[in-house]
NUDREN-779054 format. One record per residue (C-alpha): residue in three letters; x, y, z. Coordinates in steps of 0.05 Angstrom, whole numbers, plus 5000, padded with zeros to 4 digits. Last residue first. Example, Ala and Ser with C-alpha at 12.3 -4.5 7.8 and 13.67 -1.06 7.14 Angstrom:
! residues 2
SER527349795143 ALA524649105156 
! end
This chain:
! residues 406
UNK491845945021 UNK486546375001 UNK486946605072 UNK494646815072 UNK497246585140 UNK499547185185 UNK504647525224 UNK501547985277 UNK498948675282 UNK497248885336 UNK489449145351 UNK488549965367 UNK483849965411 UNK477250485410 UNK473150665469 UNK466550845446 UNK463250315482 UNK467749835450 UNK471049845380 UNK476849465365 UNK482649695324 UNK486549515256 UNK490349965204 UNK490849615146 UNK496049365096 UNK501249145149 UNK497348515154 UNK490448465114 UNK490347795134 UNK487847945202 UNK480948325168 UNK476847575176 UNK478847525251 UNK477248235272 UNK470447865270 UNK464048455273 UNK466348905220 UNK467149565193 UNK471649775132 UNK474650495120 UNK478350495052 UNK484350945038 UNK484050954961 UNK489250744914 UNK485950454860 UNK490149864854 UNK489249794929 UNK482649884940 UNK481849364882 UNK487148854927 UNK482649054978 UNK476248754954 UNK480548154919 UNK482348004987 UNK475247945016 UNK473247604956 UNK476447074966 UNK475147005044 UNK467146985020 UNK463147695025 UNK456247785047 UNK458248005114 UNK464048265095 UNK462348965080 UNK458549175152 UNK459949895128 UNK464350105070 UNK467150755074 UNK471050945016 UNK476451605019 UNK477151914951 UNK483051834899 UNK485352484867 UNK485352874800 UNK477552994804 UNK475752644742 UNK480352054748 UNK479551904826 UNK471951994822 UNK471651614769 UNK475951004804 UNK471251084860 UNK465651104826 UNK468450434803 UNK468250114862 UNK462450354886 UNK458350034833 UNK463049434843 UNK460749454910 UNK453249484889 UNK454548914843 UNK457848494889 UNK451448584944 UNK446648474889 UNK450147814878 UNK449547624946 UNK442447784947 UNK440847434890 UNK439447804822 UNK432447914802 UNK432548674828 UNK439348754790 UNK435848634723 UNK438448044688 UNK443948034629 UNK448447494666 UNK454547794640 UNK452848454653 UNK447748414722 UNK443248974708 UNK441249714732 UNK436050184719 UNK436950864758 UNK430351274755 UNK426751914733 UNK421152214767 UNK424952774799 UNK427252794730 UNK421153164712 UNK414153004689 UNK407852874743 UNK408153594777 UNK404853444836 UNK397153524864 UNK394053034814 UNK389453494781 UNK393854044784 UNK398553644746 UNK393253544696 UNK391754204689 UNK398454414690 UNK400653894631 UNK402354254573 UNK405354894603 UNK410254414638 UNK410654074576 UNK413054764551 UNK417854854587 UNK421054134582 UNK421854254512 UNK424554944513 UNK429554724572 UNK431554164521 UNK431854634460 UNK436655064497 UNK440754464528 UNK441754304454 UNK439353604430 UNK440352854432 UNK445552904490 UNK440253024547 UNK434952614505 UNK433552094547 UNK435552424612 UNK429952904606 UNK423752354598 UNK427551894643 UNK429451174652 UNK437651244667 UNK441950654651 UNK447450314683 UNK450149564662 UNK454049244728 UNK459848794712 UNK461448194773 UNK465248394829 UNK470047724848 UNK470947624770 UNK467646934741 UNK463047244694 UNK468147634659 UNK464648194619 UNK470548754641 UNK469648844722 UNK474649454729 UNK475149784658 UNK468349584642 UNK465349924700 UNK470450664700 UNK465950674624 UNK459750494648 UNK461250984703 UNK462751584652 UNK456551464609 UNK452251434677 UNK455852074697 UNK454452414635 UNK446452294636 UNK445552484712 UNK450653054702 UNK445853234636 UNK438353044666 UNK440853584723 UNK441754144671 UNK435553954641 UNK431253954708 UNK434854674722 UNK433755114658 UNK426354794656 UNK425054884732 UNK426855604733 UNK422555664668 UNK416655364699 UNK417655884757 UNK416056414717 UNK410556134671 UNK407155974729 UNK407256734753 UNK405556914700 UNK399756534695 UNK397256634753 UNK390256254733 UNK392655714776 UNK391755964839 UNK391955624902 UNK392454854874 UNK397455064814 UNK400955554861 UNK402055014908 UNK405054604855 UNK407955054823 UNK412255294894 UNK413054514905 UNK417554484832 UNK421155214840 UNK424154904914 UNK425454234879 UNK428654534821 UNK433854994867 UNK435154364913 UNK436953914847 UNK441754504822 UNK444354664884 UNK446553904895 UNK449553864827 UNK454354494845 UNK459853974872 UNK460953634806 UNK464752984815 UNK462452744884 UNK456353064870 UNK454152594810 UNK455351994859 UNK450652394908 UNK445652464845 UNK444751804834 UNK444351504903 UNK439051954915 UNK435951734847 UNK436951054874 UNK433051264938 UNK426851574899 UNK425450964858 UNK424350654915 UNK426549884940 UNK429149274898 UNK435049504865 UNK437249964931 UNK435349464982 UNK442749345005 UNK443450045007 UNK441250115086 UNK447549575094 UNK452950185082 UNK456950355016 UNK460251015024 UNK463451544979 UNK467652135005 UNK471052734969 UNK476253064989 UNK479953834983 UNK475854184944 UNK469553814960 UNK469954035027 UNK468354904998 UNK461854494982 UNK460454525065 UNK459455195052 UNK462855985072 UNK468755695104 UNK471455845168 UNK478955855177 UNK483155315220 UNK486254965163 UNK478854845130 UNK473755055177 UNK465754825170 UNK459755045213 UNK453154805223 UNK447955165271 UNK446455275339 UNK443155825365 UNK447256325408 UNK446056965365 UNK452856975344 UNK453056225319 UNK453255585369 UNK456854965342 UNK454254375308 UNK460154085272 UNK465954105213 UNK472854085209 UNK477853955165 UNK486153945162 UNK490153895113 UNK497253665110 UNK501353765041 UNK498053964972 UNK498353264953 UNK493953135005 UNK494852805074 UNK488352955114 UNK488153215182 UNK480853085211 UNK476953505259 UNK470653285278 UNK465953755328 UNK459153625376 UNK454054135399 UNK447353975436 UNK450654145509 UNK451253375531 UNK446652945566 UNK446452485497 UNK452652555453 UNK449753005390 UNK448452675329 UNK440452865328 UNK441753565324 UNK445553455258 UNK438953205234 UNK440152455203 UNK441552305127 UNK445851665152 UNK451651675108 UNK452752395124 UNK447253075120 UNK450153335064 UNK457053565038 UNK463253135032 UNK466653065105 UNK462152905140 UNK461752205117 UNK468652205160 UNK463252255224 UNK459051785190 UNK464551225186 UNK466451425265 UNK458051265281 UNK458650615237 UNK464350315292 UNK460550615351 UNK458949865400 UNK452749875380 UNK453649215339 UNK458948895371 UNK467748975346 UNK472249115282 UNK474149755258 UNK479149735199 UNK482650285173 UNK486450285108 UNK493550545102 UNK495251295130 UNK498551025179 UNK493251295230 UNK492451725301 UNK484951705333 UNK483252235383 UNK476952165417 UNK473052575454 UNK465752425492 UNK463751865444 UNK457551555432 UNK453452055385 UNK460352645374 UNK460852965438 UNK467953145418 UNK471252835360 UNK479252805329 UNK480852395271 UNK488252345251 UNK492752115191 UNK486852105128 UNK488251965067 UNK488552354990 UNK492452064936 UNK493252414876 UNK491652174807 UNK496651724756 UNK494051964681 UNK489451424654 UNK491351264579 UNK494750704595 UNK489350334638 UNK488550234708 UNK493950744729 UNK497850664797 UNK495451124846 UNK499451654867 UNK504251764931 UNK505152244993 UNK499851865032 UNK503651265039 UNK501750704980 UNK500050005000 
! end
């Protein structure tokens, strides 16, 4: 494994080597179950092994704080606060760029009025957003609540969708909030008063320019990932994380690259003209790509993910991550950090290794939780290992060990 200092080594020839971004330290104070912490780290992957409860997800979510957003768990930031303490809680993280140290931080602390509120520092100065994180790291996550992605809401794979889009464009997430904030204004204009037209014709237009700029990240990051797909998983049906096919089902996304972006917002416009009786009818805008969806299939089995077993959906959603990662990594010049929570529970000892042996071609510091330390001990020198109890976490020694394939 690489130190933090070093690139990743190039999947194909004509990938450029990328940056490699980990993280030495994690400091938190009233952070869920733990009072303070201070964690010091290689720099190689982390591994945090130990009983459910015992605060193993809760330090994933704190580095899922990094990237902007409400973390791997979409919870309040009120709600993250220790219990019986004062409501605010910090994490700091020093990250080893290419840039030299940097160091993060982000928490509920109390503004000038006293009320408390979100705040982010990068090297000790406040920044204006938590998209000002983006600059320096990004952060993508697999966790157990995805498991039901193929078979569950439409709505949480387009979440899904448009957080991987973030992690390469950070403006994506103003864009979707600016069209959903346009999209319930219509529609409680459209019950209220719908003979304001101009009004109508106003806010149509705001959700015109931003629905088709949103169907084109969607569109060019499933064209991008197909591509970062094949180059990982190939059609082999044998490989540990078997080929995922992505597609987008969506009135905007299907012709984001078949026409202008004028001609799309036209379009869109005036369907939105079209259809506000009907809308109104229905109480919700019924065309738009918050109606759109993420289709995706098992390659060389050519099945639909939902049909897959669960084991299989859980390769495919790795490799999914996998190679977001590798996009990431390639668009953005350097590799992300990869949380992957509860991983190995649906993962045999080979594909265990050939989970970090990825990690490791792509150079990313992964963060892996786990309930048997025993699984991770092959890892060696390659991982950082500690046990989790009560919030009290142990760094575990590393020891000479038997390869498990062999």
């Amino acid at each position: 494994m690489t130190d933090g200092h070093s690139t990743a080594t190039p999947l194909a020839q004509d990938t450029p080597p990328v940056d490699r971004v980990s993280v030495r330290s994690v400091s938190l104070v009233d952070y869920r179950n733990y009072a303070s912490l201070s964690l010091s780290l290689s720099g190689q992957h982390v591994v945090l092994t130990g009983a459910n409860g015992s605060g193993k997800t809760n330090l994933l979510e704190a580095i899922s704080f990094l990237s902007p957003g409400r973390g791997l768990r979409r919870v309040a930031y009120p709600e993250i606060a220790r219990e019986g303490a004062s409501g605010s809680w910090a994490v700091s993280v020093s990250l080893d760029t290419p840039f030299g140290p940097t160091k993060l931080g982000t928490g509920l602390q109390p503004g000038p009025d006293g009320a408390l509120q979100r705040r982010i520092r990068v090297n000790g100065a406040p920044a204006k957003s938590a998209e000002s994180l983006g600059d320096h790291v990004s952060v993508i996550w697999l966790t157990p609540q995805m498991d039901s992605h193929f078979t569950g809401a439409a709505s949480e794979r387009r979440k899904w969708l448009d957080r991987m889009v973030l992690a390469i464009d950070k403006t994506h997430g103003t864009r979707v909030n600016a069209f959903e904030k346009a999209m319930r204004q219509r529609n409680r204009l459209l019950e209220e008063a719908p003979h304001e037209g101009v009004w109508l014709d106003g806010l149509e237009a705001q959700m015109a320019e931003y629905g088709s700029a949103i169907a084109t990240a969607r569109a060019e990051l499933v064209s991008l990932l197909n591509r970062s797909l094949t180059l990982l998983h190939g059609d082999d049906a044998t490989s540990a994380f078997p080929n995922a096919l992505v597609d987008l089902d969506g009135t905007l996304e299907a012709e984001a690259f078949s026409r202008p972006a004028v001609e799309s917002e036209e379009h869109y416009r005036a369907l939105l003209q079209r259809m506000r009786s009907r809308d109104r009818g229905a109480g919700r805008t019924l065309e738009g790509p918050h109606r759109s969806d993420l289709i995706v299939r098992h390659g060389p089995k050519d099945m639909p993910a939902a049909k897959c077993s669960t084991g299989e959906q859980k390769a495919l959603l790795l490799g999914i991550v996998l190679a977001h990662a590798h996009l990431v990594a390639e668009r953005c010049g350097r590799t992300p950090l990869v949380l992957l929570d509860e991983v190995a529970a649906h993962l045999d000892a080979s594909r265990r290794l050939a989970l970090f042996d990825l990690l490791d071609r792509l150079g990313c510091q992964a963060w892996v939780t786990g309930t048997d330390d025993a699984v991770f001990a092959p890892l060696g020198v390659r991982a950082d290992r500690f046990h989790v109890e009560n919030g009290i976490v142990t760094p575990i020694p590393v020891v000479d060990q038997p390869d498990e394939t062999g």
